[in-house]
C-alpha positions in Angstrom: 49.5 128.1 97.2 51.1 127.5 93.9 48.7 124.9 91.9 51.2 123.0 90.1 52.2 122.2 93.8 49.0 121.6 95.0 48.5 118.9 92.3 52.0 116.9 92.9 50.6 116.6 96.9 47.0 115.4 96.0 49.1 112.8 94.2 51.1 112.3 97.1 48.4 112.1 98.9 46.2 109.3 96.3 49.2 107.3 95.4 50.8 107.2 99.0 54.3 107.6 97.2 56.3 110.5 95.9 57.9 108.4 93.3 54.1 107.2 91.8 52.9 111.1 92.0 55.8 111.8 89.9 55.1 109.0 87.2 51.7 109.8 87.2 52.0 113.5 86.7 55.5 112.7 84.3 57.8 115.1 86.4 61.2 114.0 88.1 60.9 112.9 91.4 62.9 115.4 92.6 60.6 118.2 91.0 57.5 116.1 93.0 59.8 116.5 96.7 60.5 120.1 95.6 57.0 121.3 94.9 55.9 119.2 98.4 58.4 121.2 100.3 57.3 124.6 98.6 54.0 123.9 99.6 54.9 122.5 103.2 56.8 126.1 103.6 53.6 128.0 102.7 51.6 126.1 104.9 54.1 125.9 107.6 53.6 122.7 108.7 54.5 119.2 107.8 52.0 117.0 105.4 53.5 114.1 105.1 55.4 111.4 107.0 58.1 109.5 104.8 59.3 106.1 105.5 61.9 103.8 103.2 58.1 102.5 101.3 55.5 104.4 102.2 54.0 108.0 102.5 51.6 109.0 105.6 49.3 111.7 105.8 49.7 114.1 108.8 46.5 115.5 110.4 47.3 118.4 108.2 48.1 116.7 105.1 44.3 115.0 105.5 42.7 117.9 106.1 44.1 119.8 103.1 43.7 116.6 101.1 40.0 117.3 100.1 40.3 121.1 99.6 43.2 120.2 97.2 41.2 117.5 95.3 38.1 119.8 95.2 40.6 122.5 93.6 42.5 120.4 90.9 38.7 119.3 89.9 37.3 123.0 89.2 41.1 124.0 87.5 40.5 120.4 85.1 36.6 121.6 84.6 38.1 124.9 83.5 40.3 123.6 81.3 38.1 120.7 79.6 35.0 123.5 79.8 36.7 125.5 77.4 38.2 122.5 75.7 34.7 121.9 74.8 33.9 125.7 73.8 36.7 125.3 71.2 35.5 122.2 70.1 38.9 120.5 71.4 38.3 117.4 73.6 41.4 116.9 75.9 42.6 115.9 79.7 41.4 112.4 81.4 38.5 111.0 81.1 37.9 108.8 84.0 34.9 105.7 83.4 33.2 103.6 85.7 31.1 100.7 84.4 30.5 97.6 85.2 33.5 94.5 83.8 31.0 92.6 81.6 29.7 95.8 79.8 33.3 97.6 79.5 34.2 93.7 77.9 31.8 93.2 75.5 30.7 96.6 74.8 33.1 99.2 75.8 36.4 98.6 74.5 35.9 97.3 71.3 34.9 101.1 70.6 37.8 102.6 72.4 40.6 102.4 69.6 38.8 104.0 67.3 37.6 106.2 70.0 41.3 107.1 71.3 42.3 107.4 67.8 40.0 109.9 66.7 40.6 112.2 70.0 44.3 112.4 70.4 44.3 114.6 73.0 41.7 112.0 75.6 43.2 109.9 78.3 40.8 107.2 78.8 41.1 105.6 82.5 38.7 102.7 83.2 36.9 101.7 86.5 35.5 98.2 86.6 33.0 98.8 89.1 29.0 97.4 89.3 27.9 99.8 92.5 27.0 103.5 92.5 30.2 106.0 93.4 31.0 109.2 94.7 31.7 110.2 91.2 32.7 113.7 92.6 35.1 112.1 95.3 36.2 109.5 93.4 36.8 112.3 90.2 34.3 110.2 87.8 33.5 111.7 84.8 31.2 109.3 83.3 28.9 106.3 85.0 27.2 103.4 83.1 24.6 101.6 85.5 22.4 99.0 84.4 19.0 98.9 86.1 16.5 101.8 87.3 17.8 105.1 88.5 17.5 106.3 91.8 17.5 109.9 92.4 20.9 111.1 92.7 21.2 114.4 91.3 22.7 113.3 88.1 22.8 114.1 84.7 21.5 110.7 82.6 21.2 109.5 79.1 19.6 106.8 77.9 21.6 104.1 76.1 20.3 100.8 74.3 18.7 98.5 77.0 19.6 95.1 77.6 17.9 91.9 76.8 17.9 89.2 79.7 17.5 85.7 78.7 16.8 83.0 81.8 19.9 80.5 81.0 20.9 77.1 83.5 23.4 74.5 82.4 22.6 71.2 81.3 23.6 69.8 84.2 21.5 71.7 86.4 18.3 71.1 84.2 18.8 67.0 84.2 19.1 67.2 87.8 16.1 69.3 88.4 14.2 69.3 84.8 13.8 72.1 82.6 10.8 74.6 83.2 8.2 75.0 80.4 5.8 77.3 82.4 6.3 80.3 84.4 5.1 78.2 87.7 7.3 75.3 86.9 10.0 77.3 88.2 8.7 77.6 91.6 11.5 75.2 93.7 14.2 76.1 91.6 17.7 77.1 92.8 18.1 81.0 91.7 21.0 83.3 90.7 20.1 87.2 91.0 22.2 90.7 91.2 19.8 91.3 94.0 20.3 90.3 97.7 16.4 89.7 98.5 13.2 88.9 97.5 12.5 89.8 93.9 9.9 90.1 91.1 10.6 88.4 87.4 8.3 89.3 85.0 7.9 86.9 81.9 5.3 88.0 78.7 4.3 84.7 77.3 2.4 83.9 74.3 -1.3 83.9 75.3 -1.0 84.4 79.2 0.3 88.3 79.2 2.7 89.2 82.0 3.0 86.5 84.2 5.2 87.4 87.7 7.0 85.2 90.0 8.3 86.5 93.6 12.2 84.6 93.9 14.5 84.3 96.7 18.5 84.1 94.8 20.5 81.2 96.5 23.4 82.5 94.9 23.8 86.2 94.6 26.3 88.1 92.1 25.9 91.6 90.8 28.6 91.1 88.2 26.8 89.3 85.1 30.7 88.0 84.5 30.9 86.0 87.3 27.3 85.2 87.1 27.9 83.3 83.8 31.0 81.5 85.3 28.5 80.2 88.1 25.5 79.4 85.7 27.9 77.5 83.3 28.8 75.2 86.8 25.2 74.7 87.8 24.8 76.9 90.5 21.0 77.1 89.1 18.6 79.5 87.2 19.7 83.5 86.3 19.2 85.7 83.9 22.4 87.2 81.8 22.5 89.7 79.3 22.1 87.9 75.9 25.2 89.9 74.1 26.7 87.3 77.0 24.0 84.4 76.9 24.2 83.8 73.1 27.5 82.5 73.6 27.4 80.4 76.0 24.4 78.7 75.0 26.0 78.2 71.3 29.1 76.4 73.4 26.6 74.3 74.8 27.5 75.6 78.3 24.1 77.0 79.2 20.2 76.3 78.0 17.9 79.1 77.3 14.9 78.3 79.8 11.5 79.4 78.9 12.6 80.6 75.4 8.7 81.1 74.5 8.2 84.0 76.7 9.5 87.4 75.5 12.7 88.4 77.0 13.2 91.2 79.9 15.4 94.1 79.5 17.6 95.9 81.2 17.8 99.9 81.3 21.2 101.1 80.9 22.1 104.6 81.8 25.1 106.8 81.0 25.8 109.5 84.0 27.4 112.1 84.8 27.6 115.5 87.0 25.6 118.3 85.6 28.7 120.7 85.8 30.5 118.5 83.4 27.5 118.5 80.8 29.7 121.3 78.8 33.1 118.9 78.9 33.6 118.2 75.6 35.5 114.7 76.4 32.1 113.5 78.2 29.8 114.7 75.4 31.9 113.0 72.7 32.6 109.9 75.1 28.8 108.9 74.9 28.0 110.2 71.7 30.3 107.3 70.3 29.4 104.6 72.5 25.6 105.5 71.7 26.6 105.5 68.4 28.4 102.0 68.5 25.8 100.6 70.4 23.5 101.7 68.0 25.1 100.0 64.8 26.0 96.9 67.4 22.1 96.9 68.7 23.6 95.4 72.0 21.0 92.7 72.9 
């Protein structure tokens, strides 16, 4: 099996289009058809089913679908491996965080990022949850929140504070909390589907704890604000996104006395691409912006 064929079906086969493969991989479309044919002769079987829109996997075409993927990975892992022995970061770099950190914190350091590595494709995933970041062909994860044991490669990046905001409107209707236990009967918004624990440090009482139960549940601080700002209750947002608000007058700080909760914030990665030289210089700058920014 040639591989430059192999690559123009596993785009086939992603994109569900010949004419998508092709602008994707920047080859005519007739050059995509040509290379699925070569590779549908050395197979000797159909593996794919055309219509006048759409492309279709065969029984075939799925099953050589992963193989193909798995391939095109360890050729690019090659490639950017000894990219990185050069000291030459190249190829795509593919990054999955969540909306309100890419926002905020993410792409204002791209442009100066793309700019200084010429030879980087940057392609961003907007996603909160954990991934197959070997199916999905992740290079690099940031995940806010404790890790769970998944074989990963992590480093540590600059925490994030949580301040516990509600909207005006929400506070005359229910009154503001000045204690820890006033905020027992409260409406809650968490990233967390179940019970919880908040833990508050407050001036002369220590660590204080409440168990909550969210009525409103959103993992993605973005939408969370959006929610908060309406008066959907009490939540905590990350105070890069808090500050704002609250200086709009769209949300009140509540409890402002006690110490503020952070966040951990991990970057990952697969421990075969700890020698890729586009992931090592991908979170060496974003540790270094964060560290100048002091993201809060």
């Amino acid at each position: 099996m040639d591989l430059t064929d192999l690559r123009a079906f596993a785009r086939i086969a992603d994109l569900k289009s010949v004419s998508a493969a092709a602008r994707a991989l920047n080859m005519p479309k007739s050059s995509v058809s040509r290379s699925l044919a070569r590779l549908e002769a050395v197979v000797g079987t159909a593996l794919v089913e055309r219509s006048n829109r759409h492309v279709r996997l065969t029984d075939a075409g799925a099953l050589l679908h992963p193989h193909a993927l798995r391939i095109m990975n360890d050729v690019d892992e090659a490639e950017t491996a000894l990219g990185g022995f050069v000291g030459v970061p190249r190829g795509t770099l593919r990054v999955s965080a969540p909306l309100s950190y890419v926002h905020a914190l993410i792409a204002p350091m791209l442009p100066a990022f793309l700019a200084s590595y010429p030879e980087v494709r940057v392609v961003l995933d907007l996603n909160h949850r954990n991934v197959d970041m070997i199916a999905q062909e992740i290079d690099v994860a940031i995940r806010m929140g404790s890790l769970v044991d998944s074989g990963l490669v992590a480093r540590r990046l600059p925490s994030l504070e949580m301040w516990l905001c509600a909207s005006p409107s929400y506070l005359k209707a229910r009154g503001t909390p000045t204690s820890v236990a006033d905020l027992a009967g409260h409406d809650f918004m968490d990233r967390i589907d179940g019970t919880t624990e908040w833990t508050f440090d407050t001036p002369g009482r220590g660590k204080e704890h409440i168990a909550i139960y969210p009525r409103a549940v959103c993992p993605e601080p973005a939408v969370g604000l959006v929610m908060l700002m309406g008066g959907a209750g009490i939540g905590r947002l990350p105070r890069f996104m808090a500050e704002k608000a609250i200086a709009a007058g769209e949300l009140v700080r509540v409890l402002p006395q006690a110490k503020p909760d952070t966040t951990e914030v991990n970057a990952l990665y697969p421990s075969h691409r700890s020698l890729s030289a586009k992931v090592r210089v991908f979170i060496d700058a974003l540790a270094a912006h964060l560290g100048g920014k002091k993201p809060r």
